[in-house]
TORKOL-4160 file (C-alpha; in steps of 0.2 Angstrom, whole numbers, padded with zeros to 4 digits, m for minus):
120
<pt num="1" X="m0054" Y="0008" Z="0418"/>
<pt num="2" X="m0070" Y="0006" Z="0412"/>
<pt num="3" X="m0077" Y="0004" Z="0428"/>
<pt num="4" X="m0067" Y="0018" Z="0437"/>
<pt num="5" X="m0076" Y="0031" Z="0422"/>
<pt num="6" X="m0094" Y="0024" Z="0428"/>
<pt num="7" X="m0108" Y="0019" Z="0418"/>
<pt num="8" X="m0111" Y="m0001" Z="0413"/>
<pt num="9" X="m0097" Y="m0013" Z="0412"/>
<pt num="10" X="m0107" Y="m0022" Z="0400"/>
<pt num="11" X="m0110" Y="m0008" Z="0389"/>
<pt num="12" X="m0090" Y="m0003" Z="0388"/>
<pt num="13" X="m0085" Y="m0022" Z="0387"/>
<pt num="14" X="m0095" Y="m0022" Z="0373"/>
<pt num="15" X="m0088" Y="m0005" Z="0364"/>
<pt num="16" X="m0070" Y="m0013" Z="0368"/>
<pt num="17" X="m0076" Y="m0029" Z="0359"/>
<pt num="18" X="m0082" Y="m0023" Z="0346"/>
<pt num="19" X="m0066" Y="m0011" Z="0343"/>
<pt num="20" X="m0055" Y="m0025" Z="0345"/>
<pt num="21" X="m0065" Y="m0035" Z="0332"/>
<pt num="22" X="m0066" Y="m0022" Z="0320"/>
<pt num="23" X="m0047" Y="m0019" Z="0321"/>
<pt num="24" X="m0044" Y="m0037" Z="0318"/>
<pt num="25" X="m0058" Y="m0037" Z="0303"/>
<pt num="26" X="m0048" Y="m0021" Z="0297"/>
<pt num="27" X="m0031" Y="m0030" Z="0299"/>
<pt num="28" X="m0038" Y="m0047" Z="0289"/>
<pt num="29" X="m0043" Y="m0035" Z="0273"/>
<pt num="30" X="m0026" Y="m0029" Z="0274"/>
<pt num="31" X="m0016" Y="m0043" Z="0274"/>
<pt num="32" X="m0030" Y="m0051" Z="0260"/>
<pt num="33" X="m0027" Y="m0035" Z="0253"/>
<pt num="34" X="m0007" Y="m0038" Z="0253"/>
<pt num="35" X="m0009" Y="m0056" Z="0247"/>
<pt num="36" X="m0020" Y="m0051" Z="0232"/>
<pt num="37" X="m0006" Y="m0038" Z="0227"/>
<pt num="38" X="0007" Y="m0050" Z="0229"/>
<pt num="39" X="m0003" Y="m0064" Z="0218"/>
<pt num="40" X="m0005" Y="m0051" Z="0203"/>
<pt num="41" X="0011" Y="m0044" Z="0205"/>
<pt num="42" X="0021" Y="m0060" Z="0202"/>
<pt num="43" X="0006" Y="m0067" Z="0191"/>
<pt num="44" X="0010" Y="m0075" Z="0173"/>
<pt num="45" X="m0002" Y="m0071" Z="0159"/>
<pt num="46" X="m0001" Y="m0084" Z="0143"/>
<pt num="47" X="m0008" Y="m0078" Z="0130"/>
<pt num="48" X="m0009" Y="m0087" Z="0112"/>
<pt num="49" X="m0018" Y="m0082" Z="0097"/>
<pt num="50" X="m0026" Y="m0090" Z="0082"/>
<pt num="51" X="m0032" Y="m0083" Z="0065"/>
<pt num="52" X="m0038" Y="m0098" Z="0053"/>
<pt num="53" X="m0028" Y="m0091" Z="0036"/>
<pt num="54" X="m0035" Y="m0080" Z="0025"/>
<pt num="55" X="m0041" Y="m0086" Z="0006"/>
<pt num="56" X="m0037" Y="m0073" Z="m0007"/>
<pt num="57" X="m0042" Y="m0069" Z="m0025"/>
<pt num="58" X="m0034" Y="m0061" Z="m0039"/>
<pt num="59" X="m0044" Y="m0056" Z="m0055"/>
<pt num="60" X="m0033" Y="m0052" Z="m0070"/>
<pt num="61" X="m0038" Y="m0042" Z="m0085"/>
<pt num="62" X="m0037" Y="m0052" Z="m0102"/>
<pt num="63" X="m0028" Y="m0036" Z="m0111"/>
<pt num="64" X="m0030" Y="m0044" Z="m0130"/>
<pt num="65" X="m0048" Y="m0047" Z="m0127"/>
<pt num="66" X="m0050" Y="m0029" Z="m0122"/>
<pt num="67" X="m0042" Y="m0023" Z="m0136"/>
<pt num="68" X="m0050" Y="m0036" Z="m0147"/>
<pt num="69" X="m0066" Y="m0029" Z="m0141"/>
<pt num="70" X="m0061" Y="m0009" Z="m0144"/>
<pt num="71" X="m0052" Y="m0011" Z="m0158"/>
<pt num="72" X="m0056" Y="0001" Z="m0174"/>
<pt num="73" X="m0066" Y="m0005" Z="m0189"/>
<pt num="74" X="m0059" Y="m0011" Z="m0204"/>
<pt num="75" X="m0063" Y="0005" Z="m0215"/>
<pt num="76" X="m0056" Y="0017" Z="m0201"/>
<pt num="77" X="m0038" Y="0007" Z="m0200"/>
<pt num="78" X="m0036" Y="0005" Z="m0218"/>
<pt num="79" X="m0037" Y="0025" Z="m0220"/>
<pt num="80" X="m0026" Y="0028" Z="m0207"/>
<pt num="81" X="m0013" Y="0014" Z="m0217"/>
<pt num="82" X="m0015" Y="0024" Z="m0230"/>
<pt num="83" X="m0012" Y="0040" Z="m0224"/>
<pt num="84" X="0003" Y="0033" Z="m0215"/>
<pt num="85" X="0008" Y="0026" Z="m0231"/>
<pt num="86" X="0007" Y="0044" Z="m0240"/>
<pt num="87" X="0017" Y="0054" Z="m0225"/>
<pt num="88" X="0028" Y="0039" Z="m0229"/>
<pt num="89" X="0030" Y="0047" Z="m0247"/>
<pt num="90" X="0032" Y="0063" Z="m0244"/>
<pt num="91" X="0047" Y="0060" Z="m0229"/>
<pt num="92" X="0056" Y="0051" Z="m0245"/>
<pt num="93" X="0053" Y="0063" Z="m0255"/>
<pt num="94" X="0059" Y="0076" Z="m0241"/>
<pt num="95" X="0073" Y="0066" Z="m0238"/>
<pt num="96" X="0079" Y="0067" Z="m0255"/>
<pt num="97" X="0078" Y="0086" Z="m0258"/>
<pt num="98" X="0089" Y="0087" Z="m0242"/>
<pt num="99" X="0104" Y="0082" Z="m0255"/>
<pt num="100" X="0101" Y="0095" Z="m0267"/>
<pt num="101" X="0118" Y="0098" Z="m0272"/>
<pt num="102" X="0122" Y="0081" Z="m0274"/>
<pt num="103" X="0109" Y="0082" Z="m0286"/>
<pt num="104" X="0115" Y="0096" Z="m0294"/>
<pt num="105" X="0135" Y="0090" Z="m0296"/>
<pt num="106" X="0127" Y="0073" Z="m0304"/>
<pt num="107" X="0115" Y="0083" Z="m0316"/>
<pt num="108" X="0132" Y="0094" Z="m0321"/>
<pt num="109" X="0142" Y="0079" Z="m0322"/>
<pt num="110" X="0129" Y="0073" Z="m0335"/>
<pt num="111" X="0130" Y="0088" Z="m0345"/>
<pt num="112" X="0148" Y="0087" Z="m0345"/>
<pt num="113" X="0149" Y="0069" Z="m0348"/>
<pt num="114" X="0136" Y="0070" Z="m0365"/>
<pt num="115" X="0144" Y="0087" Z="m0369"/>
<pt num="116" X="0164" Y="0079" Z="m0369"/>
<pt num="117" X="0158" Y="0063" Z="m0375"/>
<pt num="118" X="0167" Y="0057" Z="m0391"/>
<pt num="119" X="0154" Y="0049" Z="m0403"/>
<pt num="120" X="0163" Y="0033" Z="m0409"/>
């Protein structure tokens, strides 16, 4: 055929060639192509993992020394004791006069008692 269209033999022998060996460099990267596919597809990936352990610190507060520390003065705490102490008074003394009439039936039954009393 390539004689029959005219022109050089050599020249199309050569074109044919080179066709034919470009086709078969074309069919080699596709089947390199497919085996490469095939090796990751059916590949196996290990993986392991290392982490050196972790060293931890815990700082705690000393609570009595910080109140130690913040605590009141001596003068300061004893007035407060002692204004505790009075409020203390007076509740009593609130207490009491919550029972008013009991106090009132013993100071009649006093008066009685001393009025009806036979001296003897």
């Amino acid at each position: 055929q390539a004689v029959a269209d005219g022109g050089r033999l050599v020249d199309k022998a050569d074109v044919i060639s080179a066709q034919t060996g470009s086709k078969a460099a074309r069919d080699e990267a596709l089947i390199a192509h497919k085996e490469f596919e095939d090796k990751i597809e059916f590949a196996t990936i290990n993986l392991s993992m290392y982490q050196s352990p972790d060293v931890r610190q815990t700082e705690l507060v000393d609570v009595a020394a910080m109140f130690r520390q913040h605590r009141q003065g001596f003068a300061s705490r004893l007035g407060e004791s002692l204004a505790a102490g009075w409020y203390g008074v007076l509740d009593v003394l609130l207490a009491l006069m919550v029972l008013w009439p009991a106090w009132l039936l013993v100071l009649a039954g006093a008066l009685m008692y001393r009025r009806y009393r036979k001296p003897g």
